[in-house]
TIDRENBA-282208 format. One record per atom (N, C-alpha, C, CB): x, y, z. Coordinates in steps of 0.05 Angstrom, whole numbers, padded with zeros to 5 digits, always signed. Atoms other than C-alpha are relative to their C-alpha. Glycine has a CB too. Layout:
! TIDRENBA-282208
XYZ;...
***
This chain:
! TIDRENBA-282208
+00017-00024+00000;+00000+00000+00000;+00018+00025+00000;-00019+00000+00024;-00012-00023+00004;+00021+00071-00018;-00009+00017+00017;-00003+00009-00023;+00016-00025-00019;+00016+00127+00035;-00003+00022-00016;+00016+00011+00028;+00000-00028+00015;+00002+00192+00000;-00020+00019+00017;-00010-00003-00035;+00014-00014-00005;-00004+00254+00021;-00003+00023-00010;+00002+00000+00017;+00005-00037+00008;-00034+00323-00004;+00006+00015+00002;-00010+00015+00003;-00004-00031-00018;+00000+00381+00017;-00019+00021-00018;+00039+00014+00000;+00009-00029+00019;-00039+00441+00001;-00017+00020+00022;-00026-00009-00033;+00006-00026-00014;-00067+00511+00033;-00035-00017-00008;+00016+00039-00016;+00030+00004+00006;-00138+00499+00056;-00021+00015-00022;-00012+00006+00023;+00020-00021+00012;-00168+00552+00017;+00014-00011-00043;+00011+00048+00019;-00007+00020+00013;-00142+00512-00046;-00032-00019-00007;+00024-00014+00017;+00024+00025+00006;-00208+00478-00080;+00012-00021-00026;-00035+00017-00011;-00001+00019+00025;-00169+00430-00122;+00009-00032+00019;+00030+00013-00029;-00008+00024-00008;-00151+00378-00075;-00023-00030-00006;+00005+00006+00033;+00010+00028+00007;-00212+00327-00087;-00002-00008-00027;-00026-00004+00011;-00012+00001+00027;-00194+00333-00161;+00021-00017+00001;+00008+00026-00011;-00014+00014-00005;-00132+00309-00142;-00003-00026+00014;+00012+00013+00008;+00003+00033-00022;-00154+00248-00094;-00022-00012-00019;-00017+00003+00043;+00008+00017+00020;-00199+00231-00152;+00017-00010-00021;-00018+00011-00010;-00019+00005+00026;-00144+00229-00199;+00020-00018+00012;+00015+00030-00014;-00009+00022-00015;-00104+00193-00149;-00010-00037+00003;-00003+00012+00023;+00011+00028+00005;-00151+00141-00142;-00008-00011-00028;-00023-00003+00015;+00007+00010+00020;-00175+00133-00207;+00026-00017-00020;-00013+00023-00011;-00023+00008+00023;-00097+00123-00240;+00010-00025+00028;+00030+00033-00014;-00002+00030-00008;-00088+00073-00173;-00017-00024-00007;-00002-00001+00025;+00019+00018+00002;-00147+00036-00196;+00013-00013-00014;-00024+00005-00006;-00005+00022+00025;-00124+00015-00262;+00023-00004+00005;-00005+00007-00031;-00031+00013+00004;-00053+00001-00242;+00000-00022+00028;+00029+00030+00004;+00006+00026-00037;-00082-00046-00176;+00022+00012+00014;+00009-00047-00002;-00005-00010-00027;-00049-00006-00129;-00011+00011+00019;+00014+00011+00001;+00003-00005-00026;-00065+00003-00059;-00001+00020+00011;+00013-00009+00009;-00007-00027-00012;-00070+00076-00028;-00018+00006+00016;+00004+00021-00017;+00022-00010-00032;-00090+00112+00037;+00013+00021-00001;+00001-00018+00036;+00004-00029+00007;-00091+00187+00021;-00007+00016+00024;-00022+00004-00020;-00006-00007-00022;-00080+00235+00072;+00001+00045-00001;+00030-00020+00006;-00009-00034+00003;-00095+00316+00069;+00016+00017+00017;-00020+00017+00000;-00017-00017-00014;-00042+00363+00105;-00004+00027-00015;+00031-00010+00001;-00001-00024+00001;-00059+00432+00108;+00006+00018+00020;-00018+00004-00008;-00020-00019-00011;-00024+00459+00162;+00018+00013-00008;+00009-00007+00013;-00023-00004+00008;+00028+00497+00145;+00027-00003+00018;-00004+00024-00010;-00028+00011-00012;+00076+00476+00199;+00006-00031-00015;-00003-00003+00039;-00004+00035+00008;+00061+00403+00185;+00005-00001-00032;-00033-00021+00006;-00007+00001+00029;+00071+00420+00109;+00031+00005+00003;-00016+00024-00021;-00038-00004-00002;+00140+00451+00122;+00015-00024+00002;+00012+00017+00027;-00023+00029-00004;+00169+00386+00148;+00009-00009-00019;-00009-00026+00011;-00009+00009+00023;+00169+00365+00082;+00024+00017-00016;-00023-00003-00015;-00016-00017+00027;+00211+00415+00048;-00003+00019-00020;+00005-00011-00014;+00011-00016+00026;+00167+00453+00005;-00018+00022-00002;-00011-00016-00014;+00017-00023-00007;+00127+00510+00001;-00013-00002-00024;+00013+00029+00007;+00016+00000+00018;+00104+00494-00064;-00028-00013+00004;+00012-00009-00019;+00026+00014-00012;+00029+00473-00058;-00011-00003-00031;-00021+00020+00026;-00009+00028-00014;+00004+00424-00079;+00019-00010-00008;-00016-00021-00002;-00015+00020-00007;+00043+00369-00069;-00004-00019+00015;+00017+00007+00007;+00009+00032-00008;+00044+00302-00063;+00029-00011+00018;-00007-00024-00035;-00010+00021-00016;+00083+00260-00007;-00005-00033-00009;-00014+00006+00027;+00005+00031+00004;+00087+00187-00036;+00015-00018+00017;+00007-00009-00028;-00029+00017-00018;+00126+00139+00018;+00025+00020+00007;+00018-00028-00024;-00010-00017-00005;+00158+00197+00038;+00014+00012-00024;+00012-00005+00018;-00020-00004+00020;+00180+00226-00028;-00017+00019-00007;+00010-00021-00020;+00011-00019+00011;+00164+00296-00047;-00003+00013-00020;+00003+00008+00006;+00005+00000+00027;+00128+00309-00114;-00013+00021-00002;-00012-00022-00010;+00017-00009+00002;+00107+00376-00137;-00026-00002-00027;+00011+00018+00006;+00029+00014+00016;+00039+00364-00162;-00007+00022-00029;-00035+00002+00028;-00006-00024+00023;+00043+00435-00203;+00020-00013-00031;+00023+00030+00019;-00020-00001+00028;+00097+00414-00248;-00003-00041-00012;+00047+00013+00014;-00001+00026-00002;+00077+00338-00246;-00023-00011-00005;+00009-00009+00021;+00026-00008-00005;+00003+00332-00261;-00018-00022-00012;-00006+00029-00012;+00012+00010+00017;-00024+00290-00319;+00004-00041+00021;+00017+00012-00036;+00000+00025-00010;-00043+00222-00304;+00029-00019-00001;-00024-00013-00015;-00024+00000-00003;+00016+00197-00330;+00027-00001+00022;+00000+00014-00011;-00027-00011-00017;+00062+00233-00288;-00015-00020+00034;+00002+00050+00001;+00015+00016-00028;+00014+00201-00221;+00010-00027-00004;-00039-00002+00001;-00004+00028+00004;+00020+00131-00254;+00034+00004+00009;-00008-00013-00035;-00019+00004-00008;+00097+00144-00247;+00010+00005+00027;+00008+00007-00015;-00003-00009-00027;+00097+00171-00175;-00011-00036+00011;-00024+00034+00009;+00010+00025-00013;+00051+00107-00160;+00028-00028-00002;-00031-00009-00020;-00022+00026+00008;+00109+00055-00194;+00018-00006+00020;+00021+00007-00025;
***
């Protein structure tokens, strides 16, 4: 199973876009995921990034801006 998590500023309405697009490109590749929103901004910092969003996969920080198309998800999932 894949942990993933969301980073993004609450006021941000694209995140369940994203957790649909998440699930939908785990579906067809049978992987496993438990999705996780962080919008704190302390608890975002830990990561490293200030870019928003961004994805946390198994601890690996992906910004979701420059990374986006299903595609690019299927390869975060691999």
């Amino acid at each position: 199973m894949k942990t993933i998590k969301i980073l993004h500023q609450s006021c941000c309405g694209v995140n369940p876009r994203i957790r649909k697009q998440i699930e939908k490109v785990a579906a067809e590749k049978n992987v496993e995921v438990a999705i996780q929103d962080v919008t704190d901004m302390i608890e975002t910092m830990q990561f490293g990034t200030t870019e928003f969003p961004s994805l946390v996969i198994d601890g690996k920080v992906f910004n979701y801006r420059q990374k986006n198309t299903d595609e690019d998800v299927a390869a975060m999932l691999a």
